[in-house]
N, C-alpha and C positions, 0 to 999 in steps of 0.2 A: 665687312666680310663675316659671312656665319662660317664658322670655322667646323660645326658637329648637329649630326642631322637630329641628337638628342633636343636641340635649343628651340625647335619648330614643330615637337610635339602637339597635337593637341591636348586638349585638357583631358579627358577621360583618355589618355595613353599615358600623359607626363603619372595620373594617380593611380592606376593599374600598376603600373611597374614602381611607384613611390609606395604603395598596398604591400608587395611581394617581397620587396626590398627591408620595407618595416618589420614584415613577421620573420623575416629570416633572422635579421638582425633580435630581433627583441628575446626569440626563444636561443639565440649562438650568446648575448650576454647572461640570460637568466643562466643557462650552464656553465659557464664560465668566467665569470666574476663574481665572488662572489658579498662583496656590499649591494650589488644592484641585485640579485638575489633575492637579499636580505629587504632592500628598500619595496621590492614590487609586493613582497608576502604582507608587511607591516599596511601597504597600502588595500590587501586585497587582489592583487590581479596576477594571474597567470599567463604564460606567453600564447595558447589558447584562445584567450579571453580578446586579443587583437583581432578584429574580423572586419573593421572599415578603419580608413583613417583616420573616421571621428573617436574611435578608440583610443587613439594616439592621446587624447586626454584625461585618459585613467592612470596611465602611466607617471610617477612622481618626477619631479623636476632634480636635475643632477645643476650644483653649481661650482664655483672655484671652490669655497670649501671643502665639500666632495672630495676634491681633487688632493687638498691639502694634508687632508687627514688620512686617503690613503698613497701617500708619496712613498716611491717615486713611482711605484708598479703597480698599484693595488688595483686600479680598473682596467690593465690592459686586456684584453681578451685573447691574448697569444703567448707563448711561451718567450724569455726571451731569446733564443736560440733562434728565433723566427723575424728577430726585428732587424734593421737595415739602418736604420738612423735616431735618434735622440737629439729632439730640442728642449729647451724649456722658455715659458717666459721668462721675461724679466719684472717681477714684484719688488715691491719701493719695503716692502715687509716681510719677514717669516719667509718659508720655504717657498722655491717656486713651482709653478702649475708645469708639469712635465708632459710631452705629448712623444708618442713612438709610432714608427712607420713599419710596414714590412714592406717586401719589393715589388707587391700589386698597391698599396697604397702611395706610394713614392709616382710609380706611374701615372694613379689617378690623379693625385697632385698636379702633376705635370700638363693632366689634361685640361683640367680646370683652369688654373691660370692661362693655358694656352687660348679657350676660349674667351677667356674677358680682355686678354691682352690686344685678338683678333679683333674682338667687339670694339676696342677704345683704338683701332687703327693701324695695331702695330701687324709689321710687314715682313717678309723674309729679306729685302732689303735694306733691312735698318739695321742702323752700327745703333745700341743701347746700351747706355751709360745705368749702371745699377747703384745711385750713391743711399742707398740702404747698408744699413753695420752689418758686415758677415758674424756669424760665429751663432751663438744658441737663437738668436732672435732668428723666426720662420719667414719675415720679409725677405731678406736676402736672396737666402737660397730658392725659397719659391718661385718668387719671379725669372729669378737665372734662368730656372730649369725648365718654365714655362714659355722664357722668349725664344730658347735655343729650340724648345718643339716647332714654334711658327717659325724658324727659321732665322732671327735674325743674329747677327755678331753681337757678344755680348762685351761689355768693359766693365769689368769686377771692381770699379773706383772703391767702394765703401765709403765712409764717409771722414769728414775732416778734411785739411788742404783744400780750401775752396780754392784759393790760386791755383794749383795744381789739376784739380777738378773741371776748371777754367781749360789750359793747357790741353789738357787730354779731347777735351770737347772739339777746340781748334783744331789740332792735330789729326785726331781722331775721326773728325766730320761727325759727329757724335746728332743722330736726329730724332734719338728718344732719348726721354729722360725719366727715372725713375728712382723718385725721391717722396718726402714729406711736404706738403703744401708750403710748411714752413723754412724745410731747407731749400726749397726751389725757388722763394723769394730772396732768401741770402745769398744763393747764388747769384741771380740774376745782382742784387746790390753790389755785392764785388765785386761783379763784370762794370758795373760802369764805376767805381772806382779807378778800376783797370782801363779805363778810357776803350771798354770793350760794351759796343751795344748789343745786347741779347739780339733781338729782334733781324739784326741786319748782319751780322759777324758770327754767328753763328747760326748752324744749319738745323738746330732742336725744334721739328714741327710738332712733336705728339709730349705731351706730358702726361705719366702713367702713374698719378699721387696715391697715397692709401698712409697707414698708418696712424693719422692722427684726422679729425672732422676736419671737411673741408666748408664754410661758408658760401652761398654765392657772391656773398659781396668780396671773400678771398680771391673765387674764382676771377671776380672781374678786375681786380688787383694783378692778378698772374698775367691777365690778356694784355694788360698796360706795357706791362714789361718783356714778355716773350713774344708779343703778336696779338695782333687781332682773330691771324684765321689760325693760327694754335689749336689742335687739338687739347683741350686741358678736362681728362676724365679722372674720375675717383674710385676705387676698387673697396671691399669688405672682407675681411676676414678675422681671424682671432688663431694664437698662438694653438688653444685648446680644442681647435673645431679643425684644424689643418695649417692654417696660415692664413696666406690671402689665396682667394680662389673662391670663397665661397658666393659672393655677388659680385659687381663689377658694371658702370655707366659705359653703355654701346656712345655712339656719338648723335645721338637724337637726344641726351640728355634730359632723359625722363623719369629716374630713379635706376637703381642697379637691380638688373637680371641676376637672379640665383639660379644658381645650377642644381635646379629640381628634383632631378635624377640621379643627386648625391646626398641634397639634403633637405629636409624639409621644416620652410618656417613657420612658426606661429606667433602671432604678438599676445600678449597679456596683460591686464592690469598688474601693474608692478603693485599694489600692495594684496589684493586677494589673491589673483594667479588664477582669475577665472579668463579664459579665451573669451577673446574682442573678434567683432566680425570685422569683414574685411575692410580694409579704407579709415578706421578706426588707431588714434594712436596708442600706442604702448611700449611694453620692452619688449624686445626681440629674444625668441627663442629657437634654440636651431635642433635639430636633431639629423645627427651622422648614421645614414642608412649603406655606405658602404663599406665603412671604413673594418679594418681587419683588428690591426693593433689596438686603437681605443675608440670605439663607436660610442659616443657620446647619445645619451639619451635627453629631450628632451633639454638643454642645456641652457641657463639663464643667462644670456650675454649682458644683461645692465644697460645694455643700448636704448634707446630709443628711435621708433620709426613707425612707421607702416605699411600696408601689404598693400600693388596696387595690381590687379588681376587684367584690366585693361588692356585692349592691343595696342602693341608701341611700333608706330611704324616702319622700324627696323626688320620687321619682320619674324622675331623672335618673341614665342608664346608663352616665356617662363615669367612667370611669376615677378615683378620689379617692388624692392625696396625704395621706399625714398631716403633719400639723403638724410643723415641722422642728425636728431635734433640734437644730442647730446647721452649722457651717459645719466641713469639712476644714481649713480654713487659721484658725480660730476655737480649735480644739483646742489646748488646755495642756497639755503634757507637763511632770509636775511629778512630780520625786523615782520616775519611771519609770511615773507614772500619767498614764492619758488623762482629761484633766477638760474640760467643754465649760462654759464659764461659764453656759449656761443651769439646768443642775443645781445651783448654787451660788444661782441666784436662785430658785428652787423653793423649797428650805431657806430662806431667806430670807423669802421673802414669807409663808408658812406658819407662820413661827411667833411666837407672839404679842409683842406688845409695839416690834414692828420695823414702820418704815414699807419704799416701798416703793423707794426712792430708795440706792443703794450703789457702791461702786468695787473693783475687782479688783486686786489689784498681784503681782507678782511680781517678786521679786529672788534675786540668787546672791549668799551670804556664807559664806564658807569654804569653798567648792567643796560645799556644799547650798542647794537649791531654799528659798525662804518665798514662803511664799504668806499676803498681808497683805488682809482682807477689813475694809473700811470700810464701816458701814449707819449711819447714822439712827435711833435710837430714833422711836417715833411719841408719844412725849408730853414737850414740856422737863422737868416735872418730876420726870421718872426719874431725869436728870442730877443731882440734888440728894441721890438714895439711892446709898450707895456697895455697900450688902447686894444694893440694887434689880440694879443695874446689872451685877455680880459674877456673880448665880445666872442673869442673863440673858446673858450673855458664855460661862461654864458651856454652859449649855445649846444654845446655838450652835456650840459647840467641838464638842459631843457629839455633833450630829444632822449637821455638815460630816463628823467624823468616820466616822459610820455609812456614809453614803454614797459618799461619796469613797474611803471607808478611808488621807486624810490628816489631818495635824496642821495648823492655821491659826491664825494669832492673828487676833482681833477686836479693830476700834477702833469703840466705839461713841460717835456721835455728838451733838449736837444736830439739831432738825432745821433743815431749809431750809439748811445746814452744807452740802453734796456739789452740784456744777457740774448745773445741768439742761439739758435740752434739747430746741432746739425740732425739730429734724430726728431723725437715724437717733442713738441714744445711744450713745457710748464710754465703756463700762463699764469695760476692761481696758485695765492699763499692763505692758507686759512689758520688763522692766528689762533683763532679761539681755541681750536683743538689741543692748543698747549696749553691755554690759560686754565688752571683751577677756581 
């Protein structure tokens, strides 16, 4: 379902009105914030000076630091007397990255996720389970406030109590679900602990995942366990751009549609920061052309992906991100190689005998990189064949190797053995970072 006649724009409408929307925003920061101010002068450029899109590249890049340095308020562009709500991320470090709404930004909100949620299936008569953590994190609430626009019943679970979460699904006749790729597998694991088959005992057809990368080799792990004909789509967003909302997989599963007409992306060479043409990969950068309370300029998300301009037969002409490779600051540089632990679970989940649950390690011993890869067999009684376990450990060695073109030791485990989770998964421990 297209849910907003904006999604079917043509190209020279979606940039006209992405044009208009730029210059208003860019001359409403220059007056009103004033580090972005400061940063456009130091660069040379005046709000003025925007006259095409391609201008959009004169403008300097804002990142979390940015953010950090003027906490909590410093880039708002509204009074707070004007604001409606306050989130912040959650950083593992220092202060966190703050984001503020007013009560036309809240709305937008609401429209955005309403459309990806439309796109990825969901219905006005779906009971949807939210087991995203409420409180400063922007998943939660975003989604709520976006399924209750398409209409459907929402169940505020949060996360934790998988039994319980279980429970409410039964009960509840629960047929979406929306969660982390990784807590949607630990669900389904404790349903069949629970002698409850996903697939068959519960009535969950659409899964609405985000928060943390999804693999397709994940994807096909999810289908195993909830269904075959599963709707299982992956959504984009960032605490500091809105939340989720800003792209989002229609069910043609072609990369995620951005919502054009709010924001506009550009990919870069992550170390010059010169724009890459289209179809080209890089980090992703977003710039906030509606937003009231903090219109984000130009914004370095760390992500990685690419733009794919292409008609997607859904019928929807915005702009589709592919599915991300991974994060800039996510990259392992190990023994002079760039390794993105998403590749490492690829291997993994692909080859047989291996569940889907593993950990990452890296450490320095004698001034060389190890890189120490912990999975889970998918049956305990492998654990019992030493032959078994030996030609499966082998062949793990062999297919990391191909890929990576590095060496790894395997610990292979029992299962239910490796920390789960119910939020965003920490897969990798990077040792060296302690080490002096």
């Amino acid at each position: 379902m297209i849910w907003a006649k904006e999604e079917t724009l043509s190209r020279k409408e979606i940039e006209a009105l992405q044009l208009e929307r730029l210059k208003n925003t860019v001359q409403r920061v220059y007056d009103n914030v004033e580090p972005y101010r400061n940063k456009m002068k130091e660069a040379g450029v005046k709000p003025q000076d925007i006259q095409t899109l391609q201008d959009l590249q004169r403008l300097p890049f804002t990142t979390k630091q940015d953010m950090r340095d003027n906490y909590p308020y410093g880039l708002f562009a509204v009074s707070r007397k004007n604001l409606r709500r306050i989130h912040a991320s959650s950083g593992t470090t220092g202060k966190p990255t703050v984001v503020g709404y007013t009560e036309r930004d809240l709305g937008v909100w609401s429209e955005c996720v309403a459309r990806l949620a439309a796109a990825a299936g969901a219905k006005e008569e779906d009971v949807a389970q939210i087991c995203f953590g409420y409180g400063m994190f922007t998943g939660a609430l975003g989604l709520h406030k976006g399924l209750e626009k398409v209409g459907a019943a929402i169940v505020p679970s949060s996360t934790g109590n998988t039994e319980k979460q279980l429970m409410y699904m039964k009960d509840f006749e629960t047929t979406l679900l929306v969660a982390t790729p990784s807590y949607a597998m630990r669900i389904a694991e404790v349903a069949k602990d629970l002698g409850i088959d996903p697939k068959k005992d519960l009535k969950v057809k659409t899964l609405v995942l985000g928060s943390e990368l999804m693999t397709e080799a994940m994807r096909s792990e999810l289908h195993k366990v909830w269904g075959e004909d599963a709707c299982i789509t992956q959504n984009y967003g960032m605490s500091e751009l809105m939340g989720p909302g800003v792209s989002g997989e229609c069910q043609e599963l072609c990369g995620m549609h951005v919502n054009e007409d709010h924001f506009i992306p550009e990919v870069i060479d992550p170390k010059t920061g010169q724009v890459l043409p289209p179809g080209e990969k890089g980090e992703l950068v977003v710039t906030c052309i509606t937003k009231e309370a903090l219109p984000l300029i130009r914004y370095r998300t760390r992500d990685i992906t690419r733009l794919m301009y292409d008609a997607c037969p859904c019928g929807r002409t915005t702009v589709r991100m592919e599915n991300l490779s991974g994060r800039t600051d996510d990259m392992l540089k190990i023994r002079g190689v760039n390794v993105f632990p998403s590749q490492i679970e690829e291997v993994l989940i692909k080859t047989e005998g291996i569940g889907p649950n593993y950990e990452i390690l890296v450490e320095r011993k004698n001034h060389s990189d190890i890189l120490t890869i912990k999975v889970e067999v998918e049956a305990e009684q492998m654990m019992d064949s030493y032959g078994a376990l030996e030609q499966l450990e082998h062949r793990l060695k062999e297919r990391i190797r191909l890929v990576l073109g590095l060496d790894a030791r395997i610990q292979l485990v029992s299962p239910n053995t490796l920390k789960r989770f119910e939020g965003k998964a920490k897969r990798v421990t990077d040792l060296r970072e302690m080490m002096i």
